[in-house]
C-alpha positions in Angstrom: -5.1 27.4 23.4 -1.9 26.7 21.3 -1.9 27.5 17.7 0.2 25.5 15.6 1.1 27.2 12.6 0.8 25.5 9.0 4.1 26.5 6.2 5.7 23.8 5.0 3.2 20.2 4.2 5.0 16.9 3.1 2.9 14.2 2.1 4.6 10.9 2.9 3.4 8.1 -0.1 1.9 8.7 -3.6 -1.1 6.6 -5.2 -4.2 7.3 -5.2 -4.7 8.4 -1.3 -1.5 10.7 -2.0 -2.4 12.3 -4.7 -6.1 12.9 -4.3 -4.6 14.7 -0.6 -2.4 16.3 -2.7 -4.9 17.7 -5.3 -7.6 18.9 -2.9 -5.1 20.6 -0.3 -3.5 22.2 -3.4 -7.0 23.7 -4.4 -7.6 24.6 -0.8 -4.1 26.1 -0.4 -4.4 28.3 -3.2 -4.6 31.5 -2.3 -2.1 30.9 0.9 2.0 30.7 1.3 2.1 27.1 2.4 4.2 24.8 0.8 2.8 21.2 -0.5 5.8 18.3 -1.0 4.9 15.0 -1.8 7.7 12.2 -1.7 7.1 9.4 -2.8 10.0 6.7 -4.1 9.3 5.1 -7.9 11.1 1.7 -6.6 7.9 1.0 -3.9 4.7 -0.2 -5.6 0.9 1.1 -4.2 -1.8 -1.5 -3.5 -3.8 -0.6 -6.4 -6.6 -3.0 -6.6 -9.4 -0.3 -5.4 -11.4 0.2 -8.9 -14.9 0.6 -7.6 -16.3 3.8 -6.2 -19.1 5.2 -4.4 -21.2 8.4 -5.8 -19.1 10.8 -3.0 -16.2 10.6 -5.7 -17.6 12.8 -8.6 -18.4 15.6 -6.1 -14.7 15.5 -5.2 -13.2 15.7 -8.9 -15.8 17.7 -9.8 -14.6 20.6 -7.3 -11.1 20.0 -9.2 -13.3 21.2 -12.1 -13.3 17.5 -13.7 -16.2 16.5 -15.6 -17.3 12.8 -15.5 -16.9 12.3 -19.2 -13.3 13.6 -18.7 -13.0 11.1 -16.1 -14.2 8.5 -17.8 -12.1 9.0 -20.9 -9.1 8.8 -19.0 -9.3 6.3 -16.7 -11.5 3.7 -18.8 -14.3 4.3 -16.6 -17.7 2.4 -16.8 -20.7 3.3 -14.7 -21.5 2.0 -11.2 -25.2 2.2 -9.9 -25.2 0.0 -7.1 -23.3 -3.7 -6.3 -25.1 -7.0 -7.2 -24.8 -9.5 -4.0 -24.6 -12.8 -5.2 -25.4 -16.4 -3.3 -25.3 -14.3 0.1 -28.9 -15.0 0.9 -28.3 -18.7 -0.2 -27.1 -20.7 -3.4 -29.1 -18.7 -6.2 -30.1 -16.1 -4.7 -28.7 -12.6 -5.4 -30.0 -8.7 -4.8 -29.1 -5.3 -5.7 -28.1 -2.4 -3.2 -28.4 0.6 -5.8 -27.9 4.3 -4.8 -30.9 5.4 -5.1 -34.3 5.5 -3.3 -37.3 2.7 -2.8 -40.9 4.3 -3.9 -42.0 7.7 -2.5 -42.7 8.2 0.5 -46.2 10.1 1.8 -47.6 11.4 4.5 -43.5 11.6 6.7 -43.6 7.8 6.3 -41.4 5.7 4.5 -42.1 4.1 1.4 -41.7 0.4 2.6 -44.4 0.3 4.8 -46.8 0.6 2.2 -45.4 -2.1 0.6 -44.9 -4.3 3.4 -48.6 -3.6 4.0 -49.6 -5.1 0.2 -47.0 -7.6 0.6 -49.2 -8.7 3.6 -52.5 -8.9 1.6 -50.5 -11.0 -1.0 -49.1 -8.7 -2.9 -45.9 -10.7 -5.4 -44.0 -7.2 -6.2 -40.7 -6.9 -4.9 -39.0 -3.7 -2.7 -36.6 -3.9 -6.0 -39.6 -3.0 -8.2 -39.8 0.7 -7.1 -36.1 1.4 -7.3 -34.8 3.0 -10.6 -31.5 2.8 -10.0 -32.2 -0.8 -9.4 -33.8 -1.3 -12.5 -31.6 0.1 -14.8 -28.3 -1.6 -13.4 -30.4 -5.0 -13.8 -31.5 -4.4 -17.2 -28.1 -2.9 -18.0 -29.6 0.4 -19.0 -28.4 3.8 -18.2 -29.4 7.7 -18.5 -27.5 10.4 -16.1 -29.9 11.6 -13.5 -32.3 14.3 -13.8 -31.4 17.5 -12.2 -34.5 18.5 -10.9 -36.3 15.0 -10.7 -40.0 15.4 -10.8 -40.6 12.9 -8.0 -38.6 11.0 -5.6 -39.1 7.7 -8.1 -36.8 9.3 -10.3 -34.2 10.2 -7.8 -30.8 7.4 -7.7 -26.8 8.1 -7.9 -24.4 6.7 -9.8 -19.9 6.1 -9.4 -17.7 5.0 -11.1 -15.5 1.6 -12.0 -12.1 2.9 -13.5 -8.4 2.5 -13.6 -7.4 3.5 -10.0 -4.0 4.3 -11.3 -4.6 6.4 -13.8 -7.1 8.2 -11.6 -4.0 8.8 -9.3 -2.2 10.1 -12.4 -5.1 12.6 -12.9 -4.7 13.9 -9.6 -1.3 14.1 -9.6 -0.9 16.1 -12.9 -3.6 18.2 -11.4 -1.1 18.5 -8.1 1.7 19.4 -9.6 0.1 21.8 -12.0 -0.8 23.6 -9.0 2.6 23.5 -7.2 2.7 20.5 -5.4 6.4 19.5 -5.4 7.2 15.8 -6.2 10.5 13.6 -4.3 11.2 10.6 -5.5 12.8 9.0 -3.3 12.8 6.5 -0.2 12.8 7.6 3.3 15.6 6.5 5.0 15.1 7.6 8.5 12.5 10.1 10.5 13.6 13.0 12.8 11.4 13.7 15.4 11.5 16.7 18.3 13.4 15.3 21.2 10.2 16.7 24.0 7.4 16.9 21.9 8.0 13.7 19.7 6.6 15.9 16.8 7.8 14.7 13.3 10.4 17.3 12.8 11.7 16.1 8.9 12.4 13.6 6.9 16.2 11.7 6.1 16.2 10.5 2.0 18.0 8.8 0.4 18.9 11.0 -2.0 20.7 12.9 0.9 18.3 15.4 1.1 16.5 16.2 4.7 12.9 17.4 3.9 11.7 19.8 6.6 7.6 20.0 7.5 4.9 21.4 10.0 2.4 18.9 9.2 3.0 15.5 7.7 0.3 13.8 6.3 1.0 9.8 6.4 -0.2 8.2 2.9 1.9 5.1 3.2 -0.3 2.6 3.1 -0.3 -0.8 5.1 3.6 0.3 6.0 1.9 3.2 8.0 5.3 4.3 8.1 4.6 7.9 9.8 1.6 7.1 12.3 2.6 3.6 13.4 6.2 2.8 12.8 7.1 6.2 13.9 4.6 7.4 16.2 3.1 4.0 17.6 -0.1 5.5 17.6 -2.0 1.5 18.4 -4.4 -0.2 16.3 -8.1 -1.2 16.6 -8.5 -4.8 15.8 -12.3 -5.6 14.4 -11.3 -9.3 13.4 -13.7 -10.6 16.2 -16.6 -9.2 13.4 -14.9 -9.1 10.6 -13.0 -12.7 9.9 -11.2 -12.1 6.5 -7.7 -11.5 6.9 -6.2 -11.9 3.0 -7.4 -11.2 -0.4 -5.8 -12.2 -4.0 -6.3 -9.9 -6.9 -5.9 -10.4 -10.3 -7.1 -8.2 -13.5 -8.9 -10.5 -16.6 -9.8 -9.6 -20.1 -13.1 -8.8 -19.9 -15.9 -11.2 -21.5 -18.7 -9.6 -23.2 -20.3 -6.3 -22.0 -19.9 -4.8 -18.8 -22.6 -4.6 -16.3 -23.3 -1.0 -14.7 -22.8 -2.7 -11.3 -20.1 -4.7 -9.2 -20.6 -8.2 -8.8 -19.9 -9.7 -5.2 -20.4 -13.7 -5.0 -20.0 -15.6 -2.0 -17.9 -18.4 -1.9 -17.3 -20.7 0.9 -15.0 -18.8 3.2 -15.0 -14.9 2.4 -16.8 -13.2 -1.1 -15.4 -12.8 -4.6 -15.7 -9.2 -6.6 -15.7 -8.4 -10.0 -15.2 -5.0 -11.4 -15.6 -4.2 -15.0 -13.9 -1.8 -17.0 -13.9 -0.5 -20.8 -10.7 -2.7 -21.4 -10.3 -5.2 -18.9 -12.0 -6.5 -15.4 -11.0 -6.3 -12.1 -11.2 -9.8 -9.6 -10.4 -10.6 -6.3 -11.3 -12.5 -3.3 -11.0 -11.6 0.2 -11.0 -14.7 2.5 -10.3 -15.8 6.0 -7.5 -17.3 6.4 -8.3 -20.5 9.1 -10.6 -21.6 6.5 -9.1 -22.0 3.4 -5.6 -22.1 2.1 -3.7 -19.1 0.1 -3.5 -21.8 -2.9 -6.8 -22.8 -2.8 -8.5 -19.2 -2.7 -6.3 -18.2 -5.9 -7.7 -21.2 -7.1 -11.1 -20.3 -6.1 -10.9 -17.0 -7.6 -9.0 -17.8 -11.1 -11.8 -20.7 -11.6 -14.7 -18.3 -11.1 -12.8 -16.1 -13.7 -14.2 -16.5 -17.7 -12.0 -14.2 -19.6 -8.1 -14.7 -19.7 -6.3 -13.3 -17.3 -4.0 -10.5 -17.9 -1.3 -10.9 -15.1 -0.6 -12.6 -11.6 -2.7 -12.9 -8.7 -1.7 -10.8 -6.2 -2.1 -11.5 -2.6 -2.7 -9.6 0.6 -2.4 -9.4 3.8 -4.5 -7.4 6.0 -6.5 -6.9 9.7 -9.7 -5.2 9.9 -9.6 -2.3 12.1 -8.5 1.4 12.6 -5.4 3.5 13.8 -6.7 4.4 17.7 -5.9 8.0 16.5 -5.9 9.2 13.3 -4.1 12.4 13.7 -1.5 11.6 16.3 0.6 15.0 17.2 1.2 16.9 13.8 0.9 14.0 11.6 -2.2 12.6 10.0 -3.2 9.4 8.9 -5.1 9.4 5.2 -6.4 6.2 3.2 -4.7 2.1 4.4 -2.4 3.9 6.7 -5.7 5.1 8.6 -7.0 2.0 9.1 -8.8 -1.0 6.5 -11.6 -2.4 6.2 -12.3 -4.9 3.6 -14.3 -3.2 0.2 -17.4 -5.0 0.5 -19.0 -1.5 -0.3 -16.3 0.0 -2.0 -15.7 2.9 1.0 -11.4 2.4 0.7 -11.4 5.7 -1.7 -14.2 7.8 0.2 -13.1 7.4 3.7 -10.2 8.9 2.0 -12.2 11.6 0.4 -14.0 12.5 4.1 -10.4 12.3 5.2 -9.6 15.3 3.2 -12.6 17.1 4.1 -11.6 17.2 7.5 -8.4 18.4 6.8 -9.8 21.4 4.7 -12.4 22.1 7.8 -9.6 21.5 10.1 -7.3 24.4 7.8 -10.0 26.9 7.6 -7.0 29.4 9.0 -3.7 28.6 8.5 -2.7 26.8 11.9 -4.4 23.9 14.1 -5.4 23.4 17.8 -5.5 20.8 20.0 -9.6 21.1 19.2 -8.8 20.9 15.8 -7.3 17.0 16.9 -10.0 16.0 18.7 -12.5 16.8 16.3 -10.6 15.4 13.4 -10.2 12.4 15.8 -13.9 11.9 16.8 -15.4 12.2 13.7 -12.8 9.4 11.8 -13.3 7.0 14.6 -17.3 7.8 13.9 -17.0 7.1 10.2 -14.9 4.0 10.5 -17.0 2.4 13.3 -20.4 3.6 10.9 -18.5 1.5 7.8 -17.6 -1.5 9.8 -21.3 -2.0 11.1 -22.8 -1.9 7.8 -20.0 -4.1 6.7 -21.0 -6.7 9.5 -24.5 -6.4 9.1 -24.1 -8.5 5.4 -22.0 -11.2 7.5 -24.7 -11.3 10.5 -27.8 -12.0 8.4 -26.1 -14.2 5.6 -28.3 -17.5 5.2 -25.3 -19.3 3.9 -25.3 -23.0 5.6 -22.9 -24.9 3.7 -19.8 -23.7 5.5 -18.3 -23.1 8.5 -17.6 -19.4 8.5 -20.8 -18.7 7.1 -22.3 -19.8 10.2 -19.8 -18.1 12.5 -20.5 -15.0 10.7 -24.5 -15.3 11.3 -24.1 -16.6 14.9 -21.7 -13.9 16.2 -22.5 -11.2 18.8 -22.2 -7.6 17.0 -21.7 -4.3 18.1 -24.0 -2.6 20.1 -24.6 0.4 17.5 -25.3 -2.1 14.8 -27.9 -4.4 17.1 -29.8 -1.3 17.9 -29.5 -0.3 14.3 -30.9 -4.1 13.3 -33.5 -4.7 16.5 -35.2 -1.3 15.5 -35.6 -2.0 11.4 -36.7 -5.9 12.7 -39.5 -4.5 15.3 -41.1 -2.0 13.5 -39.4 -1.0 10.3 -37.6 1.8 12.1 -33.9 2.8 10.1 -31.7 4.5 12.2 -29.7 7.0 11.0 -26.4 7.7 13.2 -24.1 10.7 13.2 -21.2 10.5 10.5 -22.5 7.9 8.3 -21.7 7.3 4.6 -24.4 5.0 3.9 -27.9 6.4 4.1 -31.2 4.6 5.5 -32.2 3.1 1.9 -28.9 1.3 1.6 -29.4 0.0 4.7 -32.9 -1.0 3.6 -31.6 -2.6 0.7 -29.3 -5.3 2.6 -32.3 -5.9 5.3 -34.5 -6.1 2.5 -31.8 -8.4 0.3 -30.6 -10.5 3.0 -34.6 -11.5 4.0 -35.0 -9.1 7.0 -38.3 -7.6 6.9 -40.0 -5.7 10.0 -42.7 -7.7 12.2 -45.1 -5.1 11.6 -45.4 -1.9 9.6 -46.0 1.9 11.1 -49.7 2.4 11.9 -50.2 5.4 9.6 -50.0 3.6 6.8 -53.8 2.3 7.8 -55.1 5.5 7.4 -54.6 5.1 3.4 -58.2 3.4 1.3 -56.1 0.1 0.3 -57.4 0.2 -3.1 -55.8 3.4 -3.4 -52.6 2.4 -2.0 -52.5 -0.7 -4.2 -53.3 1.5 -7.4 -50.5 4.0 -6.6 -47.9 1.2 -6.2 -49.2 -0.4 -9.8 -48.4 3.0 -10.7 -45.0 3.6 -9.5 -44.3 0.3 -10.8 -45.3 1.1 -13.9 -43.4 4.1 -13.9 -40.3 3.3 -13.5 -40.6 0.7 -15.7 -41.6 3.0 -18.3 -38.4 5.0 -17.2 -36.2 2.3 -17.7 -37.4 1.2 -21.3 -36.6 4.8 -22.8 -33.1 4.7 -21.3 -30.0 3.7 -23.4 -28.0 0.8 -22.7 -25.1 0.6 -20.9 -22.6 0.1 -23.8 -24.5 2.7 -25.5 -23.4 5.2 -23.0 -19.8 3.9 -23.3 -19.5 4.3 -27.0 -21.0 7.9 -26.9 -18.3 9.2 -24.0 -15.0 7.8 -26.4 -16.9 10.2 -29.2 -15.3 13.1 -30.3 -16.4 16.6 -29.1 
């Protein structure tokens, strides 16, 4: 099999895609000869709306040898333990999905059958009840996790909101610090092999020609390497996923910030809100055949309390993936891989798994044609995972004051997701595929949230005394109740990272 040997890497875009890519390979790199360049042109702006995370990203900076409180500090940071869902169910209505667990689970069986078996004797509690995580994001309390919990009650995650640009500055100080080079400037033109159609180097404007084995495409929507170079194809999911555009605009923020993201539902797509230590992040993401661009800006500035602190900012965008990800010796990392709207914030850590590929891929200085495939595979896996959990919010909305709510809950899905759903609806059963990001109790939180409970619940549970069972859910209950009363509040926590020492 050919080896292709790795020297010289040029990262094509800067932001927060380019330079996490550029910090990690740097750390990976270390103790090797190849070459990291980064160009990136100070006239051409990044997206920059992404300020929500998922638990994946203090794992990453944390191999960096960043510690959360240094994070925090310089980025603004507030805590994140799950995202409140807002009038999805129906007007009123709203639900948690917290990273953490639901209750403990006994004998190899899940937790919720026990309680769906007391919820069918008439038991009132909810599934939210025996969550900690939950609980402390709804009573605006937080404590970092034990490290060695003493039960499974006391096991949940947390991320992080924060500044997405100055996270990119982190990364790139951390980058160049470990001999990343940095060109600004535009590209003017790409040179590729006149056989192979391998990118070959790169025409600036600055008159320099910037020679590479491996290019790594962080471009954004331009996709500049991997589509407008290499017309690599695109998979279109807008048959699932309707929204097209989203406006963005950042607020003053009014009063104390939540340790959660707020998504509401409006009448044709859902509105987020992000807080931060200084400001708050909004936006809506919309389809476009069912309300205008001025009336969503109008939508979203209305549903705004504090003043806002600049322009909306709109975008255009189509749900989907690049049909390869790494197309001959150039990779696709972050928008220029493929978006999909951040209903669950996953825009940063598909980038993140993007970047452990790579690393696995590298684990010797030069790539195969196996190295591709595999790369490949997987990305199209973890896409494909995201979008289903994505569509499964849309599918079981019970939204019926609009139009494309309806659409949404009448439309066929995927075959992945209906086994997925038919399997949790018949007997409580979550499916866990290969490569996904999302874990069975987030999945059980949207079923659960959305009003999708199983028709019956597994047989073992049975074998429990009920008064037992009802007694050790009281105490569970109880529990993390307790748990959540001795924790500090939110702002609390704020105030004590901005301390000195």
């Amino acid at each position: 099999m050919i080896r292709h040997t790795l020297k010289q890497l040029v990262i094509v875009g800067g932001g927060t895609a380019g330079w996490m890519t550029a910090a990690r390979l740097a750390r990976h790199f270390r103790k090797t000869d190849i070459r990291i360049t980064l160009v990136e042109s100070s006239d051409i702006g990044t997206v920059g709306v992404g300020e929500a995370t998922i638990p994946t990203l203090r794992q990453f900076y944390a191999d960096l040898g960043m510690t959360d409180k240094e994070v925090m500090r310089a980025t603004q940071a507030t805590v994140k333990l799950g995202i409140q869902f807002e009038q999805w169910r129906e007007p009123g209505s709203d639900f948690i999905h917290p990273f953490g667990v639901f209750g403990q689970k006994a004998n190899g069986i899940d937790f919720h059958h026990y309680w769906l078996k007391l919820r069918q004797r008439g038991d009132t509690s909810e599934l939210a009840d025996y969550s900690l995580g939950l609980q402390l994001a709804r009573h605006h309390r937080f404590t970092p996790p034990s490290l060695q919990p003493p039960s499974e009650l006391s096991v949940f995650d947390w991320a992080l909101h924060f500044d997405a640009a100055a996270f990119g500055r982190l990364m790139r100080d951390y980058a160049e610090r470990h001999g990343v080079e940095r060109l600004d400037a535009r590209i003017e033109s790409v040179k590729q092999h006149p056989e192979t159609g391998n990118i070959e180097a790169l025409y600036l404007d600055s008159g320099n020609l910037v020679g590479g084995d491996l290019f790594i495409d962080c471009s954004g929507f331009r996709a500049l390497l991997i589509e407008q170079t290499l017309n690599t194809g695109y998979c279109d999911w807008s048959e699932w996923l309707h929204c097209d555009r989203a406006v963005a605009v950042q607020s003053e923020r009014f009063g104390e910030a939540p340790p959660y993201t707020v998504s509401r539902a409006q009448t044709a797509g859902w509105q987020w809100r992000i807080p931060l230590q200084t400001r708050q992040g909004n936006g809506y993401v919309y389809c476009s055949d069912q309300v205008s661009d001025d009336e969503a800006t109008s939508t979203l500035v209305d549903h705004i309390d504090g003043p806002l602190l600049n322009d909306p900012k709109p975008f255009r965008f189509t749900a989907g993936r690049r049909r390869r990800a790494w197309n001959r010796n150039c990779i696709a990392v972050g928008l220029s891989a493929g978006f999909l709207e951040p209903l669950e914030s996953t825009s940063i850590a598909l980038v993140e798994t993007a970047i452990h590929k790579i690393r696995r891929a590298f684990q010797k200085p030069w790539y195969t044609q196996a190295d591709i495939d595999r790369f490949n595979e997987d990305t199209a896996l973890e896409y494909e995972r995201v979008r289903d959990f994505i569509i499964l919010h849309y599918k079981l909305n019970g939204r019926t004051d609009s139009p494309f709510w309806e659409r949404c809950r009448a439309m066929p899905i995927p075959d992945t997701l209906r086994e997925k759903v038919e399997a949790f609806r018949a007997q409580g059963e979550l499916l866990r595929y290969r490569a996904e990001i999302f874990g069975p109790a987030s999945w059980l939180a949207i079923y659960s949230g959305l009003g999708l409970l199983p028709e019956r619940y597994h047989p073992g549970v049975d074998r429990l005394d009920f008064q037992y069972l009802k007694d050790a859910l009281i105490a569970m209950r109880q529990s993390v109740a307790d748990a959540v009363a001795q924790a500090q509040t939110h702002n609390d926590y704020l105030q004590s990272l901005n301390r000195t020492g």
